[in-house]
C-alpha positions in Angstrom: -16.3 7.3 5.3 -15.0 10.2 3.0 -16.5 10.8 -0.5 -13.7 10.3 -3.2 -12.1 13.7 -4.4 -13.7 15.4 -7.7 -10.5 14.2 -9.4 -10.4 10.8 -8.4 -14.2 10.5 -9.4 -13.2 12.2 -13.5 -10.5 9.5 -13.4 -12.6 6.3 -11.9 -15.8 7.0 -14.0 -14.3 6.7 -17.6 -12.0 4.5 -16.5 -15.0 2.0 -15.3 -16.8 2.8 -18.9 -13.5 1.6 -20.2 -12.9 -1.6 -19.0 -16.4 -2.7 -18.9 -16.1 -2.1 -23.2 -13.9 -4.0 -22.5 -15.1 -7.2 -21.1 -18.1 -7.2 -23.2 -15.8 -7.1 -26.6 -13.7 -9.9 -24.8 -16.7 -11.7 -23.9 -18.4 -11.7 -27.4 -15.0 -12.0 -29.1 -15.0 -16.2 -29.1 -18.5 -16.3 -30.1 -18.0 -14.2 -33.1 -14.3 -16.2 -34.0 -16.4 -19.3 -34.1 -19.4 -18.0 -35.5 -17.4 -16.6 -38.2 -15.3 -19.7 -38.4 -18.3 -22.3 -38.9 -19.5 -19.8 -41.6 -16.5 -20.0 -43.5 -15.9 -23.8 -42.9 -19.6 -24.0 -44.5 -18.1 -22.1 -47.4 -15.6 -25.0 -47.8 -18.1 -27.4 -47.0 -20.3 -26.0 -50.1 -17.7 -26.2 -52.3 -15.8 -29.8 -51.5 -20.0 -30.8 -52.3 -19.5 -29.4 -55.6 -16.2 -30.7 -56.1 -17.4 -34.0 -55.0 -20.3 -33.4 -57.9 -17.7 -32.8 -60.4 -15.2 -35.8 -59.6 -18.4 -38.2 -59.2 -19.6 -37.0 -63.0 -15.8 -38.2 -64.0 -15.7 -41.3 -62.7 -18.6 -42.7 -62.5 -20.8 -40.6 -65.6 -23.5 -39.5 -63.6 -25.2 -36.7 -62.8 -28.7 -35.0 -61.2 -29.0 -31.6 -62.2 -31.4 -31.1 -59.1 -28.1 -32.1 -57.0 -26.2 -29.5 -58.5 -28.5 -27.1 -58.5 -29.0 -27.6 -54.5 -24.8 -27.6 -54.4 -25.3 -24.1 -56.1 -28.1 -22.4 -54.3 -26.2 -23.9 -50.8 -22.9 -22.1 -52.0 -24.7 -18.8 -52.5 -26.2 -18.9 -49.4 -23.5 -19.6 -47.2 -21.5 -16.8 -48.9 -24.0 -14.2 -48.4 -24.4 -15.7 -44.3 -20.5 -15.2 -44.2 -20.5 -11.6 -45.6 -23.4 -11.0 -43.0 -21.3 -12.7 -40.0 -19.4 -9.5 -38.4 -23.0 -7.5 -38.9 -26.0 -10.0 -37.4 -24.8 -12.3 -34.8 -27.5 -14.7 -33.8 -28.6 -15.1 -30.1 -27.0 -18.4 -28.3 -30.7 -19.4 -27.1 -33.4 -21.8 -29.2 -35.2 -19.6 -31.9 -36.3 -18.3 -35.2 -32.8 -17.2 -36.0 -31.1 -20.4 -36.6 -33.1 -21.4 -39.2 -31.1 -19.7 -41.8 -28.5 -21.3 -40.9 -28.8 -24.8 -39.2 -32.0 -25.5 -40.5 -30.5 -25.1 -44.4 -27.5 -27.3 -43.6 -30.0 -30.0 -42.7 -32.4 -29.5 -45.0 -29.4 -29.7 -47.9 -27.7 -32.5 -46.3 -31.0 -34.5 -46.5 -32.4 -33.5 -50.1 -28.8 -34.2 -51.1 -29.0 -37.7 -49.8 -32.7 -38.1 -51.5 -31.5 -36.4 -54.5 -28.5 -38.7 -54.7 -27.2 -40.3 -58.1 -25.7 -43.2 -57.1 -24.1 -44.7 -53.6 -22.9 -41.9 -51.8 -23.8 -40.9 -48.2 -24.5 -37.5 -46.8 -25.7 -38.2 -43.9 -22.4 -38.2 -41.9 -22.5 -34.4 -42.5 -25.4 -34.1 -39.7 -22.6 -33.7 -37.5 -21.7 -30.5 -38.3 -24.9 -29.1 -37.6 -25.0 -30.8 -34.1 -21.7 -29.8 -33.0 -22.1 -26.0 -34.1 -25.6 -25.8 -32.0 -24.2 -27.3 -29.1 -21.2 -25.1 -29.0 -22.8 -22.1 -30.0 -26.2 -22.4 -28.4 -27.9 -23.9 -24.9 -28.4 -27.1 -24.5 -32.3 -26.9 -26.1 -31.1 -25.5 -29.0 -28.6 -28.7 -29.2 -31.2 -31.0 -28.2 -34.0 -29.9 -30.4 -31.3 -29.5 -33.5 -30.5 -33.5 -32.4 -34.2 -34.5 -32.1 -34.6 -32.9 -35.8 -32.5 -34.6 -37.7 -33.5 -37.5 -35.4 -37.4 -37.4 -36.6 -35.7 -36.9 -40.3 -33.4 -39.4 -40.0 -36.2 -41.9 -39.1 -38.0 -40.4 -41.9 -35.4 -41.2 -44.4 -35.6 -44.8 -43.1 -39.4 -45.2 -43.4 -39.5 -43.9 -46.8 -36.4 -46.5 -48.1 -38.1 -49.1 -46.2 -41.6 -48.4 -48.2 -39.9 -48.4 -51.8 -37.5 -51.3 -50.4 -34.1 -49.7 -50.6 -33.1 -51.4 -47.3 -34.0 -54.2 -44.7 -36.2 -52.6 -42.1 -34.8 -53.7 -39.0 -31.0 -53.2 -39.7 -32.1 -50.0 -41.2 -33.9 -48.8 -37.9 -31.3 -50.1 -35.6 -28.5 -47.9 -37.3 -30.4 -45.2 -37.2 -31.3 -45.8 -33.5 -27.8 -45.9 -32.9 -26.6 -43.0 -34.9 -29.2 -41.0 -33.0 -28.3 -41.9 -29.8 -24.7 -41.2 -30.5 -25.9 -37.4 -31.7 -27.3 -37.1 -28.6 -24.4 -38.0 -26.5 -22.6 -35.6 -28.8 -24.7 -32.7 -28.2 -24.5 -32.8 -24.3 -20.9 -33.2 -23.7 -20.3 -31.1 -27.0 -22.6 -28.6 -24.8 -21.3 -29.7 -21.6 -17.6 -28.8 -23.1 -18.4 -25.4 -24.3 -20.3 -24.6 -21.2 -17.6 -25.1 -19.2 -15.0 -23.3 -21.5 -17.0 -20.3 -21.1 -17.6 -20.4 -17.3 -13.5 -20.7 -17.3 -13.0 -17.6 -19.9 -15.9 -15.6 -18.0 -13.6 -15.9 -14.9 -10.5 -15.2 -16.5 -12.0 -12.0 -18.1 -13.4 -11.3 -14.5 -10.2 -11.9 -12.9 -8.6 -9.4 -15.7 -10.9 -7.0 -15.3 -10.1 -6.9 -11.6 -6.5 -7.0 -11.9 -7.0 -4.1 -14.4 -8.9 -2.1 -12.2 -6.4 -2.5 -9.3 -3.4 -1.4 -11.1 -5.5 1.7 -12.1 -5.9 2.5 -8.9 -2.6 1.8 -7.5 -1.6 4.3 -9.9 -3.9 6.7 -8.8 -3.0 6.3 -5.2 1.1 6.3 -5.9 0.5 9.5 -8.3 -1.5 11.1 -5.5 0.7 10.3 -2.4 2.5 13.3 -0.9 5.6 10.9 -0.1 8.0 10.1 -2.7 7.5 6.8 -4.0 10.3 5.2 -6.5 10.6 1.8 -8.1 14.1 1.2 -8.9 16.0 -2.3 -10.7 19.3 -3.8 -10.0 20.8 -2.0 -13.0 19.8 1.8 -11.2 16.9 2.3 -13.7 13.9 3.8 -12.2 10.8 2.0 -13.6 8.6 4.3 -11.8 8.3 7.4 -10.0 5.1 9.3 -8.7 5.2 12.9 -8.7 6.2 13.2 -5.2 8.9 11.8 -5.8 10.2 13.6 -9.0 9.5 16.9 -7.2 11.8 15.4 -4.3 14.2 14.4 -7.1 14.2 18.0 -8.4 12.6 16.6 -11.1 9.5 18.4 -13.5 6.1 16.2 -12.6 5.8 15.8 -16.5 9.4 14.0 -16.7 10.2 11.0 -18.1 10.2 7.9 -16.8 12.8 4.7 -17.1 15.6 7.4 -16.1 19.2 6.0 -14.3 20.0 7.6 -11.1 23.5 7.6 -11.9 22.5 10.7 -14.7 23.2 13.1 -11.8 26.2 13.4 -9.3 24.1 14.3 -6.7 21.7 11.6 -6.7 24.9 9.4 -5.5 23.1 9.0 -1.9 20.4 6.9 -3.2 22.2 5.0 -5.5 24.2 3.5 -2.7 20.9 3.0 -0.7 19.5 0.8 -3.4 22.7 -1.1 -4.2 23.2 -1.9 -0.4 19.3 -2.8 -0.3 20.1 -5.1 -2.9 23.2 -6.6 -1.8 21.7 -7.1 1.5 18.0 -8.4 0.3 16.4 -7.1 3.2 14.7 -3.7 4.1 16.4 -0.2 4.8 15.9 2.9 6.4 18.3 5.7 6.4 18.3 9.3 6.5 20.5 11.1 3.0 20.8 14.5 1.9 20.2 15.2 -1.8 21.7 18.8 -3.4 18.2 19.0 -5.1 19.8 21.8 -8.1 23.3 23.2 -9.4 22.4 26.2 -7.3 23.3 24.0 -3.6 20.2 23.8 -1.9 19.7 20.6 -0.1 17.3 18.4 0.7 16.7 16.0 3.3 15.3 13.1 2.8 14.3 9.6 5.2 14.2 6.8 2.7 12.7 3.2 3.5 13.8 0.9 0.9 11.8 -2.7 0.0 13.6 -5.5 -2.2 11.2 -7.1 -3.7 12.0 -10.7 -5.6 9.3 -12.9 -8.1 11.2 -16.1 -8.7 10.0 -18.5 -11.8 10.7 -21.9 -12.6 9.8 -23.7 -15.5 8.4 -27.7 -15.0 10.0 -29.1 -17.8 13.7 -27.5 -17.0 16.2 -29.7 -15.3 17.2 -28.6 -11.8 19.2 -25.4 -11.5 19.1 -21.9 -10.8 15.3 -20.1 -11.2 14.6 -16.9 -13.0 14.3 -14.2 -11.0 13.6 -10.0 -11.3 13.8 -8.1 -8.3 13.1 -4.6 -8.0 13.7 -2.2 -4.8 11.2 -0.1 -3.8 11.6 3.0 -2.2 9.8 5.9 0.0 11.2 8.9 0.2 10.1 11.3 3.3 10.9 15.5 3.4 13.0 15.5 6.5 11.7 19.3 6.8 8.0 18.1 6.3 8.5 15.5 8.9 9.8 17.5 11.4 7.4 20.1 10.4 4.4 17.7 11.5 6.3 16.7 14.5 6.4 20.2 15.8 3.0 20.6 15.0 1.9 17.0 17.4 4.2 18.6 19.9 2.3 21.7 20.2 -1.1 20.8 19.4 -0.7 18.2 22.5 -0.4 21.3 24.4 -3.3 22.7 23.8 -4.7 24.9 26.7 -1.4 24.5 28.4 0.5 26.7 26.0 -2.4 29.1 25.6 -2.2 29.4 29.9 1.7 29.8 29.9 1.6 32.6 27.2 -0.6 34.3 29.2 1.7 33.9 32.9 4.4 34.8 30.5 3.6 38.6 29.6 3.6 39.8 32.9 7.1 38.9 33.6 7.8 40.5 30.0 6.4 43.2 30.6 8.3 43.5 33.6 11.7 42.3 31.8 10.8 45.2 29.1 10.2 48.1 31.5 13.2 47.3 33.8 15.6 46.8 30.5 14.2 50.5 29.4 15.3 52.0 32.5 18.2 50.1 32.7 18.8 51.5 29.1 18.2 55.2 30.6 20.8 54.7 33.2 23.6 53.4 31.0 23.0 55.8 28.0 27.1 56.9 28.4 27.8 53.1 27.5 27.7 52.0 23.7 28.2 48.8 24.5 25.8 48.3 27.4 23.4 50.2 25.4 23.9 47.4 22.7 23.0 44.7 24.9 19.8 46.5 25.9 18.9 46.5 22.6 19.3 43.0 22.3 17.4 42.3 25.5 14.5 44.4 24.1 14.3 42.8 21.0 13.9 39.2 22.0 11.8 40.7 24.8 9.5 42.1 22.0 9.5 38.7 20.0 8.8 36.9 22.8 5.4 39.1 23.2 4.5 38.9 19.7 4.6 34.9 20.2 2.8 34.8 23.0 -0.2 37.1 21.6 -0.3 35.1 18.8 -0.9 32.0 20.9 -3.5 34.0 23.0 -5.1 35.1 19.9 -5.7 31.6 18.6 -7.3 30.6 21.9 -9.1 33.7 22.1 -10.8 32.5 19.2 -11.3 29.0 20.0 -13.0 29.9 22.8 -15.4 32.0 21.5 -14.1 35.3 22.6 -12.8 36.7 19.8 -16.0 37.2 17.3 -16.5 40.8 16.6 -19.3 41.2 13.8 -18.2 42.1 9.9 -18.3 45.7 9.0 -18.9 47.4 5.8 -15.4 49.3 5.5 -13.7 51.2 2.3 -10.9 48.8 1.1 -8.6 51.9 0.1 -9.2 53.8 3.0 -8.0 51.1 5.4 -5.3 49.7 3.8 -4.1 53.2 4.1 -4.2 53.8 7.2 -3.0 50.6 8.8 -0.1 50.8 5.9 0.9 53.9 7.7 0.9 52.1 11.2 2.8 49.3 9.7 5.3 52.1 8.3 5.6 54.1 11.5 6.6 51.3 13.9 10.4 51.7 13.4 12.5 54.8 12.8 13.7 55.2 10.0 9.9 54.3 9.0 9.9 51.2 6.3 9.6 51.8 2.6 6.6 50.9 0.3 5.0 51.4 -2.5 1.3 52.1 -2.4 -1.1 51.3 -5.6 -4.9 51.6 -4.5 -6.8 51.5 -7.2 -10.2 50.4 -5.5 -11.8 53.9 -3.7 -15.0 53.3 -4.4 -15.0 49.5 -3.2 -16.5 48.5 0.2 -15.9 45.0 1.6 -17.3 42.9 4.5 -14.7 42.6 7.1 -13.7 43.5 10.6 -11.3 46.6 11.4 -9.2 45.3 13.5 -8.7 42.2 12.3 -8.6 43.0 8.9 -5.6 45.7 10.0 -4.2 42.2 11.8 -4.0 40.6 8.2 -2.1 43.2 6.8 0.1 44.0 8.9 1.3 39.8 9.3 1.4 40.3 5.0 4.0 42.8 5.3 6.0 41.7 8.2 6.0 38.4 6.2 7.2 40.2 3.2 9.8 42.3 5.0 11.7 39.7 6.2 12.1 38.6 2.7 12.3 41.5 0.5 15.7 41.8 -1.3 16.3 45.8 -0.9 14.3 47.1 2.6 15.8 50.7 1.3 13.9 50.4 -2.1 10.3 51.3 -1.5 9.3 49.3 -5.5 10.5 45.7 -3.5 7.7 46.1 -1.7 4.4 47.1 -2.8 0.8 46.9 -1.3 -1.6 47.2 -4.4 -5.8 47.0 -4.4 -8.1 46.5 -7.3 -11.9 45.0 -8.2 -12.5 42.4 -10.8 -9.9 39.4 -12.1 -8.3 41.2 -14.9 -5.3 42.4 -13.3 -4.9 39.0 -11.9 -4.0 36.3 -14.7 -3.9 33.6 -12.4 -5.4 30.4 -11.6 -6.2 32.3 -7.8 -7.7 35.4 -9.6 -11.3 36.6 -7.8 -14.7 36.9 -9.3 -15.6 39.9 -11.2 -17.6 41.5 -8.7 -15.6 41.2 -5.6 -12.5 42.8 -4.6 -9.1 42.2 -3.6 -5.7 43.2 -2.8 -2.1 42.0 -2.9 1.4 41.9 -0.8 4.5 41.8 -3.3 7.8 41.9 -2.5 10.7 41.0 -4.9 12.1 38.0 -2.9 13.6 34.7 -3.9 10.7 32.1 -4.9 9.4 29.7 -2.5 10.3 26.0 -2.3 7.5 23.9 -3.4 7.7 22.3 -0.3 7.4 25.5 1.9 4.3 26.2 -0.5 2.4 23.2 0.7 2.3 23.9 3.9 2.1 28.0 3.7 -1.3 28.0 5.6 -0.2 25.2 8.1 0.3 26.0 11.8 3.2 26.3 13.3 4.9 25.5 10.0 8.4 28.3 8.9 10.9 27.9 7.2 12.2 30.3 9.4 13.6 29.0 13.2 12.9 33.0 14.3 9.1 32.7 13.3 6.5 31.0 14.9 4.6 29.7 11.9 1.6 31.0 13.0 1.4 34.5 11.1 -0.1 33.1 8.2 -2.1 30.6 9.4 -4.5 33.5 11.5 -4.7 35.4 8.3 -6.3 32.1 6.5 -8.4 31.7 9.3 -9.6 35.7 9.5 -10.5 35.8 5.9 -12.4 32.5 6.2 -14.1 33.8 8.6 -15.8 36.6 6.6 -16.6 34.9 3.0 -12.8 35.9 2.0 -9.4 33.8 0.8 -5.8 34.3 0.7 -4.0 32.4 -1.7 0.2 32.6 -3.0 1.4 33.0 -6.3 4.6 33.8 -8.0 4.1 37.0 -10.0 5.9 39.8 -12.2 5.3 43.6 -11.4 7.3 45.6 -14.0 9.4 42.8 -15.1 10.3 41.6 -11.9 9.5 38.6 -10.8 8.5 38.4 -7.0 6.2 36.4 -4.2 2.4 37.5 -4.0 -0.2 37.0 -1.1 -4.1 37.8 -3.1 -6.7 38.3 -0.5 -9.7 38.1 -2.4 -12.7 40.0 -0.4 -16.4 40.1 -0.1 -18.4 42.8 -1.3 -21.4 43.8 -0.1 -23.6 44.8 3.1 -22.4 43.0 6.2 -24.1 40.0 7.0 -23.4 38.8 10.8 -21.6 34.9 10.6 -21.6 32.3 13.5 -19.3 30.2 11.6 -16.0 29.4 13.9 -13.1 31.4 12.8 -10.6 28.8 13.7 -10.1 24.7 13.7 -8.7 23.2 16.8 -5.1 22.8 16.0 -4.4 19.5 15.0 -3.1 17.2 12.1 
């Protein structure tokens, strides 16, 4: 299985840190609410006893001052435990730590029912007590709170009995019975809270999950190279992944929540979602978008999905439910897909097309030697002559197709290795610039800048002359002015600070660079640059660019596009960053099978 990307991993990590933050706070966050809400409701509690003091003194003219002075101390204490609450939670298990806070409620309860002045009973308060440690705590915290007050309640009872405050055996059967009833209390008190927790703990899980999944939904939409976009009945786009935005002619940083009826042009998808709605059932069609003001179109295959969540509420009479439906839609490059088609076609081929190139240049050959004869004999005839020239042409093209193909299987099989070379970058840009200048009469224009004459690099002659010359044929064809030797320009240089760009080379190695002055590149054509068999061309075989990736791989180097300005022009720019040094022999393969 694949390792996740670099990216993917900077976004997942953090993102995991996150939400498990997240679950702990949500996790502690009823503990504390209670905790801090049976320390404030003992703050109450400490003052209704004091109140209760104060209306007992009115009525009935009676008074302890040890009573009041245990309402007192009990006040301050359960203010300072409540300004303590959000700093020092105590640990839901049996220990040391309850004791400040339990074990003072009973002990206060019970001095103030020894310390009593007249008929009043305190010992209903135990409850409180109880109920917190069996919420709060496990169930031996609960049980051994219980048994406490038990063995003190029975205390109590004993010591009225001795100084014969009550009858013994009335006495001792209420407090039997209280006791029990504490007990029952405190297990399905515990019981209860136990069982709200395992229900919140699988909420929070479920949450957690739920959270996670839309995070990496996200990730996988914003990553897709098809357009994806989530669209509601009222033509509002609720979401669209970059893809799709760039399809849309769109910045990746734009907004979302846009209407597709803001542009005229986006009219073909507006009908596709209002006929997927009207229909409620899925869509495929193929539409054409005129991506800018400036015309250029762009074909798209869209697959549209309604999707509907319907909601009824119980208590409602019958009638109709609530529903929001939204259509979702995937939006496919036409080009891109035909593009990969071609690409299955001819990588099916295989050692088929590599064997027909090679029956095909001997009848070329032929077909090119009998048209220049031909030509020779019909050199009184402007118009025949044209037609020679035609012939000739495609005769040529034909041959340059064909020893591209070779060359590809050349390499594949193993044929096609020569060893690197230690050669002066200056020296042989030079010279195969001249060949590549020579080949037609009048000889093509182009400005030289070779500002590396000391650099040696680690390549092959011939194939490094192969490079160049698919570089410039690649830039003639879309140079603006082929009479203006500045439109195209073959420059050479060491270090990155020429280069301001994100593709700029080390400092020690060096490089040069292919300008021409042509119109930018589609970001779709950009994509698939280095692709095989991939033009936007129908006169190219895709192919050009795809061997020079695969030459300067083969020898430690990379070739990389960028949009640059030479002297205030603004043009297109293939950087082949090289490797210095001595050559060092490579058995790495220069080129992968052809495939998808």
């Amino acid at each position: 299985m694949a390792e996740p990307s670099s990216d993917w991993q900077h976004t997942l990590i953090p993102l995991e840190s996150a939400i498990n933050r997240q679950a702990d706070a949500n996790l502690k966050a009823p503990f504390v609410r209670l905790w801090q809400a049976f320390l404030s409701g003992r703050v109450l509690l400490a003052v209704a006893l004091l109140l209760l003091q104060t209306l007992h003194l009115q009525l009935q003219k009676i008074s302890s001052p040890l009573v009041w002075l245990v309402c007192i101390t009990y006040l301050a204490l359960t203010l300072i435990m409540r300004l303590m609450a959000g700093r020092h939670l105590p640990a839901p298990s049996a220990g040391m730590q309850w004791l400040p806070v339990i074990g003072v409620d009973i002990v206060v309860i019970f001095l103030l029912q020894l310390l009593q002045a007249g008929s009043l009973n305190y010992t209903a308060l135990l409850a409180i007590p109880i109920l917190i440690s069996s919420a709060l705590g496990g169930l031996m915290l609960a049980f051994g709170t219980t048994a406490a007050v038990t063995l003190l309640m029975l205390g109590y009872t004993f010591w009225q009995q001795s100084h014969g405050f009550s009858d013994t055996a009335q006495a001792y059967y209420q407090t039997a019975f209280s006791c029990a009833g504490y007990f029952c209390v405190a297990y399905l008190t515990h019981e209860l809270a136990k069982r709200v927790r395992r229900e919140r703990a699988a909420a929070l899980y479920n949450q957690v999950r739920t959270k996670t999944q839309e995070q990496v939904n996200t990730l996988v939409i914003n990553h897709l190279s098809d357009g994806v976009l989530v669209v509601d009945s009222s033509l509002q786009v609720v979401q669209a992944n970059p893809a799709a935005l760039r399809l849309l002619g769109l910045p990746e940083l734009h907004a979302q929540n846009f209407s597709l009826q803001t542009q005229p042009w986006w009219q073909p998808l507006t009908e596709v979602v209002q006929t997927t709605f009207s229909h409620a059932r899925p869509l495929s069609v193929t539409v054409h978008l005129q991506a800018n003001e400036q015309g250029t179109t762009t074909g798209l295959d869209v697959r549209a999905r309604v999707t509907e969540v319907e909601t009824s509420y119980l208590n409602s009479p019958p009638g109709p439910s609530v529903s929001h439906s939204l259509c979702v839609m995937f939006l496919h490059d036409l080009r891109e897909m035909e593009a990969q088609m071609r690409t299955e076609k001819l990588a099916s081929m295989g050692r088929m097309s590599a064997a027909v190139a090679h029956e095909i240049r001997n009848p070329l050959a032929a077909i090119t030697q009998a048209n220049a004869l031909l030509a020779e004999d019909l050199s009184s005839q402007p118009t025949q002559q044209q037609l020679c020239r035609i012939v000739g042409q495609n005769a040529d093209r034909l041959a340059r197709i064909a020893e591209e193909i070779l060359n590809i299987a050349r390499v594949q099989q193993g044929s096609d290795t020569s060893p690197a070379q230690a050669l002066a970058l200056d020296t042989q840009l030079a010279l195969s610039s001249q060949e590549w200048q020579s080949q037609t009469s009048p000889h093509r224009q182009l400005l030289l800048q070779l500002n590396a004459p000391a650099r040696h690099i680690v390549f092959d002659e011939e194939h490094l002359r192969r490079v160049l010359i698919n570089l410039l044929d690649n830039a003639q064809r879309h140079r603006s002015n082929a009479s203006h030797p500045a439109s195209l320009q073959l420059v050479s240089g060491h270090g990155c600070d020429e280069l301001q760009t994100q593709y700029a080379p080390l400092q020690d190695s060096s490089w040069f660079m292919v300008w021409s002055d042509g119109a930018p590149l589609e970001p779709s054509v950009q994509r698939h640059l280095f692709e095989p068999f991939f033009s936007s061309q129908s006169r190219s075989s895709g192919l050009g660019l795809y061997i020079c990736r695969e030459l300067c791989q083969r020898y430690g180097a990379s070739i990389s596009y960028q949009r640059l300005s030479r002297n205030g022009v603004a043009g297109n720019a293939f950087i082949v960053s090289l490797r210095s040094g001595p050559a060092e022999p490579t058995n790495r393969p220069l080129f992968d099978s052809i495939m998808v």
